[in-house]
N, C-alpha and C positions, 0 to 999 in steps of 0.2 A: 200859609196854611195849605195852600193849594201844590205848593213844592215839594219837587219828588227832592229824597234824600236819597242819595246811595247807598243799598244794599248789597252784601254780598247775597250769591247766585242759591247758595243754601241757607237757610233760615229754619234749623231745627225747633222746635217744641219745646221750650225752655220754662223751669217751673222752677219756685222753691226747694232747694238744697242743691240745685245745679252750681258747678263753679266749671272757672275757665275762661280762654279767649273766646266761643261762642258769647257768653252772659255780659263779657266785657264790651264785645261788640254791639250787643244789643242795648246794653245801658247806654253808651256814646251817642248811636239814634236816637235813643228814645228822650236822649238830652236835648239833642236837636231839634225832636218833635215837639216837645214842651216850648223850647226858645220860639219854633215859632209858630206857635200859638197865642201865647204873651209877650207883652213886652217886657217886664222881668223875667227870664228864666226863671223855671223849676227846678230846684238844686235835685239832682242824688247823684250819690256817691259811683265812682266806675273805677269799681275795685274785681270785679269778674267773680263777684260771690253773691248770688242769687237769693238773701236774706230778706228777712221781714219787708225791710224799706224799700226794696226793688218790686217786690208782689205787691205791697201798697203803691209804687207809683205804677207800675199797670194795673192796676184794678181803677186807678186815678184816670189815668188815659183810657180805658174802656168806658169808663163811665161819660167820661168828655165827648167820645167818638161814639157815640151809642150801639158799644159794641155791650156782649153778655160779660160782665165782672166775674171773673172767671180766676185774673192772677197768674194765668198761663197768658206766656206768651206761645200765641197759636198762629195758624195762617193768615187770622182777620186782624190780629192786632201786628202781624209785622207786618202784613198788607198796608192800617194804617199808618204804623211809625215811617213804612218805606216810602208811601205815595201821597198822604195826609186823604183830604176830601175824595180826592179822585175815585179812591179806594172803593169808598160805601155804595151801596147799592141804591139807583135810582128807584125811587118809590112813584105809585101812582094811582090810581083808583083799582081796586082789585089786589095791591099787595097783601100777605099775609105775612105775620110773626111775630117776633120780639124786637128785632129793633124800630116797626110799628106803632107797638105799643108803649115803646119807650117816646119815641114820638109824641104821639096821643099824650102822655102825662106831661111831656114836657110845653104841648100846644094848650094842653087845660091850665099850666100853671100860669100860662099865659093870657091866658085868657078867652086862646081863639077856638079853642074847641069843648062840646057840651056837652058831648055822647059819650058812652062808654067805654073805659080803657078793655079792649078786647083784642086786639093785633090785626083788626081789619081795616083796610083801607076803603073807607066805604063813602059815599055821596058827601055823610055832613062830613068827613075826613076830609074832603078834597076843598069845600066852602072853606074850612078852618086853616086849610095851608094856602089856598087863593087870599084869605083874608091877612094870611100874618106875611105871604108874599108882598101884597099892596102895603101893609103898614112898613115893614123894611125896605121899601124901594125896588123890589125884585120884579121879574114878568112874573106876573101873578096868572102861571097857566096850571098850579093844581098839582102840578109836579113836583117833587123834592129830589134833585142834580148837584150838582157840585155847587152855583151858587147858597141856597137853599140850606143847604149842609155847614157850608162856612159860615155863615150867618148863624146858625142856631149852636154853633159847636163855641162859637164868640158870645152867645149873651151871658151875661152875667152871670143871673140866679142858675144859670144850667151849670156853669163852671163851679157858684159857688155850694151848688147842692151837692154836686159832687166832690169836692175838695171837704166837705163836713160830711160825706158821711164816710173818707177814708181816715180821714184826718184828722176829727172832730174838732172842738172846742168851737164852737159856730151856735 
């Protein structure tokens, strides 16, 4: 999860209706990136035709890496297909945003957090990642780093909340 894949040195902006060896290339990673994530690969297709099922598995992977589901492939989601955890941005008391607040939902469905899904990284923010730090064996110093990240990007209900709502039938 924590391994980089190789990337080429350009990484255009790639969306639905794109085709070509960019799309191709980026399907091949992003095969990579699913494999090791799981231990079953996540199949798609690496045909260099940027359809339905290609925007559904990045919108899949954005929602894994708690990036914004967006379906573009952008600079944050080849960031993560290229580097996995490494990528994301270290959180800490005082952060502000969406991927925050994707946090916060995903620590409330956990159970360790009580406060309001708002994108702030505030006091009971930091109790609630100290507390699911110490429940998964992590240093529980409040911080969310590349361990932190690995960890929450592998639980379950996170994977499989996101796998039903690109995916459904869940």
């Amino acid at each position: 999860m924590t391994n980089a894949i190789d990337c080429p040195t350009f990484k255009p902006t790639l969306r639905i209706g794109d085709r070509g060896q960019d799309v191709k290339e980026m399907q091949k990673r992003l095969k990579k990136r699913f494999a090791s994530i799981y231990t079953s690969a996540f199949q798609i297709d690496v045909d260099g035709i940027f359809g339905s099922q290609t925007e559904l598995a990045v919108k899949y992977l954005q929602c894994v890496a708690f990036l914004e589901t967006t379906g573009i492939t952008d600079a944050a989601t080849w960031n993560f297909i290229c580097d996995g955890v490494k990528s994301l941005p270290i959180l800490r008391q005082h952060s502000k945003g969406n991927t925050v607040k994707l946090l916060q939902q995903t620590l409330k469905d956990y159970n360790f957090y009580h406060g309001v899904i708002n994108g702030h990284f505030d006091t009971d923010m930091e109790i609630a990642v100290k507390a699911f730090q110490a429940d998964y064996s992590l240093v529980a110093d409040g911080i969310v780093g590349v361990n932190a990240w690995a960890t929450l990007i592998h639980l379950n209900t996170h994977i499989d909340a996101c796998y039903c709502s690109y995916y459904g039938g869940c």
